[in-house]
N, C-alpha and C positions, 0 to 999 in steps of 0.2 A: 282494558283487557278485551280482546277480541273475540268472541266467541267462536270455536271451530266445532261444535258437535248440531247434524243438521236435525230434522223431524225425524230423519227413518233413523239416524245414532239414537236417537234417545227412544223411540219404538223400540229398536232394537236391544236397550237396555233396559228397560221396563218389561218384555218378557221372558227375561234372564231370572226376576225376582221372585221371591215364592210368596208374597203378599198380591194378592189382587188389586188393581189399579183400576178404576174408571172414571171418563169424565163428561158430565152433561154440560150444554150450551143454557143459556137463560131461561128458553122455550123448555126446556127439560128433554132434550133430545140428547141421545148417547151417542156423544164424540169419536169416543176412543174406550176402547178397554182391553188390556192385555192379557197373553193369553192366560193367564193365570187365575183371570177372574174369570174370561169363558169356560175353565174347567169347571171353577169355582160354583158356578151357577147353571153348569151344565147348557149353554147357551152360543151358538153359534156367532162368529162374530160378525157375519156377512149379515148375518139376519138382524143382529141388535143394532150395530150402527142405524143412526138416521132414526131409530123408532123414539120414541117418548118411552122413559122407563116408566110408567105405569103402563105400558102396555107390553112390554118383558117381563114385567114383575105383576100379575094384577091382584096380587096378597094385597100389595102397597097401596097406602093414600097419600096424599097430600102432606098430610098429618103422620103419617107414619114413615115416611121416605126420608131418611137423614138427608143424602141429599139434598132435599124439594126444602127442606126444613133449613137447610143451612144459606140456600140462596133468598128466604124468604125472612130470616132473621141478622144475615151477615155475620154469624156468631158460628166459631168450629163447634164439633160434635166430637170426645173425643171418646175411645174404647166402650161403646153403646156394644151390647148384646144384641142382636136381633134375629127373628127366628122369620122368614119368607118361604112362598111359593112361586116357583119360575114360571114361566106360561108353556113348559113340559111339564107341570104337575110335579115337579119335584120340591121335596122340602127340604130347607136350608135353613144354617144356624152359623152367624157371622159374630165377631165382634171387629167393629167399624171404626175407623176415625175419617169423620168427612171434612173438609173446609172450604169455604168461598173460596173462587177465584174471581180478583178483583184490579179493577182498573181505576185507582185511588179512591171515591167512594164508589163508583159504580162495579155492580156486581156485574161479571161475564160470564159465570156459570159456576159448578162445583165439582169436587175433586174426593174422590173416596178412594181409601184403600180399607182392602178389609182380609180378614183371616180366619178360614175355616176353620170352626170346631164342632160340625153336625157331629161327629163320632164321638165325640169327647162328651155333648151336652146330654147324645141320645144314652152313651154309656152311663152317667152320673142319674140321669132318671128312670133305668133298671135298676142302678143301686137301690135307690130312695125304693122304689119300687118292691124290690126282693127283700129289702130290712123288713119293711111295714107286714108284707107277706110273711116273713119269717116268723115274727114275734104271736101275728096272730096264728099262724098254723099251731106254735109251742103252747099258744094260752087253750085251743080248743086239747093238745092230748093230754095236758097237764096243768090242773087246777094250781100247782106248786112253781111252776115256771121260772126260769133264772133268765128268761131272754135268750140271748147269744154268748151269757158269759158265763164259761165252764170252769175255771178256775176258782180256787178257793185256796187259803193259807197252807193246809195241807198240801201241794204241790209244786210249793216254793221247797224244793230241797236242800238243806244246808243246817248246821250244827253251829258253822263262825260267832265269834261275835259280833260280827256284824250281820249278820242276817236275824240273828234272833232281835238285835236292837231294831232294825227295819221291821222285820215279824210282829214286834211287839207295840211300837209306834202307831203301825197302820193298822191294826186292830183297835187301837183306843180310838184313830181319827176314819174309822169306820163307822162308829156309835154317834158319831156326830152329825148336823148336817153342812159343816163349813167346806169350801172349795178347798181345794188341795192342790199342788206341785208336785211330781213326779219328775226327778232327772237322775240320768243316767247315761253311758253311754252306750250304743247302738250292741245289741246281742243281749244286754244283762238282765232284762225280762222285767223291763217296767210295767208291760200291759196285765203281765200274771201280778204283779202286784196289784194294780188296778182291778183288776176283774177279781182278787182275793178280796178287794176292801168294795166292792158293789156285793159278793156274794156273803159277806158277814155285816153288812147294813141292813136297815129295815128297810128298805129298797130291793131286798134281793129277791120277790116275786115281782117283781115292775122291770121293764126295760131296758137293755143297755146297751146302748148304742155306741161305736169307735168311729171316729171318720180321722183321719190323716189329714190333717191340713194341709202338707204336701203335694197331695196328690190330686188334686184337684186345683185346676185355674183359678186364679184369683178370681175373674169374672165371673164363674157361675159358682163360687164358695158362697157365697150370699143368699144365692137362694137353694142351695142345697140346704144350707143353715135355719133361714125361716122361712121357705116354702114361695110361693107363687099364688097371685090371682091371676084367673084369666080376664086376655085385654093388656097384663103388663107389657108386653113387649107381642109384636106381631108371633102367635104360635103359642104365646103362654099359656099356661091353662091351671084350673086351681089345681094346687098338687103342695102337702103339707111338707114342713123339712124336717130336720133332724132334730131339732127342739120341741118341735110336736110328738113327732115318734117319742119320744124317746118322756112322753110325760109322766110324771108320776116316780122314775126312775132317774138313770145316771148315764150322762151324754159324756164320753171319754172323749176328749180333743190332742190330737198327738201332733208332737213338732209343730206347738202353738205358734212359735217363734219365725215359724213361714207366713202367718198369716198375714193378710195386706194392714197396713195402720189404720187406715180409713175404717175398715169390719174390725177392728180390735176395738175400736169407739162404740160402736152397737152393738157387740159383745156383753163390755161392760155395763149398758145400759137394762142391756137383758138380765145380767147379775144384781141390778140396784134395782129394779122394779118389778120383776118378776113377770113379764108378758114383754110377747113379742109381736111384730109388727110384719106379715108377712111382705115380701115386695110388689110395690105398686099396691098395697091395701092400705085403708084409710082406718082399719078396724085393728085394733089390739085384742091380743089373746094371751089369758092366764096361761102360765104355766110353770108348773112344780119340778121342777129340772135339776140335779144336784151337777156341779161340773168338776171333774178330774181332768189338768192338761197335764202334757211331758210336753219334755224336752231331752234333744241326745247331745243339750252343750247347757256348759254352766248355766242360771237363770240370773246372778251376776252379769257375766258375761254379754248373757243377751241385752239385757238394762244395758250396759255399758254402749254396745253398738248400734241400742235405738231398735232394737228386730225386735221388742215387746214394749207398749206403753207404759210406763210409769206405773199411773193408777191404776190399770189392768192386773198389772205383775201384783201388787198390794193387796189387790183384791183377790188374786187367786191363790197367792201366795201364803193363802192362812195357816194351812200346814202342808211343808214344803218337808218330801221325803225322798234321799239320795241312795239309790239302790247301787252297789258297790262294786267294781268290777271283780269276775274272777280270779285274777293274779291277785287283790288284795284279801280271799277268802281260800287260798289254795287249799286247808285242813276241805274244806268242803268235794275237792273233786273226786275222792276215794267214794264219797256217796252219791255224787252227780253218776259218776261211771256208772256203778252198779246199778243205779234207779234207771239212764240208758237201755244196759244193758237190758234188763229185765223187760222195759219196752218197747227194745225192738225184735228181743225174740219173741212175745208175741205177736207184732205187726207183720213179722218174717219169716216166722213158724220156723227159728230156730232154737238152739239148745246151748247158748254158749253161756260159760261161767264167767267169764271174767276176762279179762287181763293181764299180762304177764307182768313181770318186777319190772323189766326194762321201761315196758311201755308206761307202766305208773307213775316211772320214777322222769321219763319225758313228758307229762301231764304236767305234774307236779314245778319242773324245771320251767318249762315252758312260758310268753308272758300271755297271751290266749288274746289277741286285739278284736278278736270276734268274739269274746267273751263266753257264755252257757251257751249261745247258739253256734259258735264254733265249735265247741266240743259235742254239741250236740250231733249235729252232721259230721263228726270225723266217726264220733261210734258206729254211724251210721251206716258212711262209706265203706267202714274196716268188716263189718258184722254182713256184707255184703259181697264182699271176695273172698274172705277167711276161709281155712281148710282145718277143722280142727273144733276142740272146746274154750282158744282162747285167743285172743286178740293180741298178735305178735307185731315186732317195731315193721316187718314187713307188708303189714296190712296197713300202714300208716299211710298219708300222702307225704310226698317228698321232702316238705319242707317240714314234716316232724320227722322224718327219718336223720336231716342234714341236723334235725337238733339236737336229736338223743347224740348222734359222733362229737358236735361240739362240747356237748356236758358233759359228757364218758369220764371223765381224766381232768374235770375242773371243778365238780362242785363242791368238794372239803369234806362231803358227808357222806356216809354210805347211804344207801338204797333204807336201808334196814331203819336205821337213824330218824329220815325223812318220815317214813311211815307209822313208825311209834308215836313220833311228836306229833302228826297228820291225830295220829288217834285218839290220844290225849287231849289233846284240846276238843274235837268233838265230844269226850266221852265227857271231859270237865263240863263242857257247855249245856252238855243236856241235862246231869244232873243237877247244875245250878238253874237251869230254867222248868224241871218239873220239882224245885224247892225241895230238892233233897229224897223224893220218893223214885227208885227205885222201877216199878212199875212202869209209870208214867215216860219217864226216861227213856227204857229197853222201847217203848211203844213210837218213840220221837225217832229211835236210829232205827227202828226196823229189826228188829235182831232180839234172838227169845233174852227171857230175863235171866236166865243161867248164864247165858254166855254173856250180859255182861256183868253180872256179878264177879265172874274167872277171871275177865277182864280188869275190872278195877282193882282186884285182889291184884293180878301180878302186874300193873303200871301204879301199884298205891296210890290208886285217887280215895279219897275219902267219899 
């Protein structure tokens, strides 16, 4: 096969690419670098060529230069972190894959690409930063402190039966100190479970920390998790992580099932021995850590497709609690609405009562794939252009207006129908879960004890 693509075609296609490209000769002299790593490192490229990259870079050593490092061992270097200073004083934070280039065993130089994450590493150590800050500001106003976590079992609103079996669950695996499983799917308010089962634990004056597996790069997940010494990577500096933070108390780990295989192994490590290992430290540190993960797909599931290890999933899996979607709790949204509502006329400094039959009777209809936080932001929006005391199908967005036309004239039951039964079963549930008192009951729905006395008297609930 003939080759037809010359040095300036492949120049030319190398600063098409949004990864940085550069390459040094034997001597350690810079070849070539496209523009992407000029921007990369803020570095002209008339000026780098020909120089020795310890003298573009004078952060760098011998010893710390992937590069310098991979011509001198013959061995790739691959997705390395590394944090440099240009010789404009600017600081960078790359992750790299270098490798020899070679002329069968002799080495002719080395080959790096790399890819900016200064923003991304500098944003992830204001996080770490503002937690640590946060909790201590909370411990100096407040000898009683909950951390950052506001929720409690009281704020899970719902009557179903399944909310009170989830209510009543994670309150007994509250009193415990075994790891727990949280799934659910996305909207249906795993973390308010979470932050209900930190705030009825003996943990709930200790800290609590969330981090989203997610959302953060796999590469610096690791030492967000168990912190940094300084010397680990050019730029490191000691700086504790979120296992630290969070000692004494309960480190929440969300959409575990992102995290990389490799940290799910020193995860569990951290679960069976109880101290952690910060990076690049030779030193182990206790620590008293309770762990609650979620997930927003089956944990099943995950197992099956390898996105969680084995004996991790086992190990967190001790009790494993499934928060339910809205359409499988619909009695519940006559109470979701009103509690809503109630909250955003005070965030909004308005005065609205309710909701009309129509639009209940489209709540109810409806399959809600956004779950409590979809209805949550539809009161929102509606309680926001409304003209009036009540939330009409015209304050709706569209696609619950196109629903209430679809149900109009299909669903078998009247308006009237829906809402009785909606009521009954909250009314049943409450008194079967405050054990027949009365009191306690009228206290769980919100609503004086008279009115539901009237109530049970004319739906003959016992």
């Amino acid at each position: 096969m003939e080759w037809f693509l010359s040095r300036h075609h492949i120049e030319e296609l190398l600063d098409n690419i949004g990864e940085g490209v550069q390459i040094i000769d034997r001597k350690g002299k810079i070849i070539y670098c496209n523009e992407a790593a000029a921007k990369l490192d803020n570095v002209n490229r008339e000026e780098a060529i020909g120089r020795n990259i310890l003298e573009v870079y004078p952060s760098l050593t011998e010893e710390t230069s992937t590069l310098l490092q991979v011509m001198a061992t013959g061995r790739p270097i691959l997705n390395l972190q590394q944090t440099f200073v240009n010789f404009r004083g600017y600081r960078i934070t790359t992750i790299n894959s270098s490798l020899p280039v070679m002329e069968g065993k002799k080495i002719l130089g080395a080959i790096e690409i790399s890819r900016d994450i200064t923003a991304v590493r500098a944003l992830s150590e204001r996080v770490l930063d503002l937690q640590k800050q946060l909790y201590k500001d909370e411990t100096k106003r407040n000898k009683d402190t909950k951390g950052t976590a506001k929720y409690t079992f009281m704020d899970i609103i719902g009557q179903s039966k399944e909310i009170l079996k989830l209510k009543s669950k994670a309150l007994k695996a509250a009193e415990s100190l075994s790891s727990i499983m949280v799934y659910g799917n996305t909207g249906s308010g795993k973390e308010l479970v979470v932050q209900s089962i930190h705030n009825a634990s003996n943990r709930r004056n200790k800290p609590f920390i969330a981090q989203n597996c997610a959302a953060i790069p796999p590469t610096l997940l690791e030492s967000i998790l168990f912190g940094t010494v300084k010397g680990t990577f050019t730029g490191a500096d000691h700086r504790p992580g979120l296992f630290e933070l969070a000692n004494g108390g309960t480190l929440f780990l969300d959409e575990i099932n992102s995290m990389p295989i490799e940290l799910q192994a020193k995860l569990l490590r951290v679960l069976e021995e109880s101290s952690i290992r910060r990076v690049g430290d030779i030193r182990t540190r206790e620590v008293d850590v309770r762990i609650i993960a979620a997930m927003n797909i089956n944990p099943m599931e995950a197992l099956e497709n390898r996105l969680i290890r084995s004996d991790l999933f086992y190990r967190l899996n001790v009790v494993s609690l499934r928060v339910p979607d809205l359409k499988e709790r619909k009695e519940d949204i006559p109470l979701l609405v009103d509690y809503f509502v109630r909250q955003f006329n005070e965030k909004l400094d308005k005065t609205v009562i309710g909701v009309e039959d129509n639009v209940l009777k489209t709540f109810i209809s409806y399959p809600w794939p956004g779950n409590v936080r979809e209805l949550k932001h539809v009161i929102e929006g509606a309680m926001n252009v409304l003209e009036g005391n009540y939330i009409k199908d015209g304050d709706l967005p569209q696609h619950l207006q196109r629903t209430l036309e679809t149900i109009e004239d299909s669903t078998g039951f009247s308006l009237r129908e829906v809402l009785i039964e909606a009521e009954r079963k909250a009314i049943a549930s409450a008194i079967k879960e405050a054990e027949g008192n009365v009191t306690n009951a009228a206290k769980a729905l919100q609503i004086p004890r008279q009115t539901l006395q009237y109530k049970m008297k004319k739906l003959k609930i016992k």
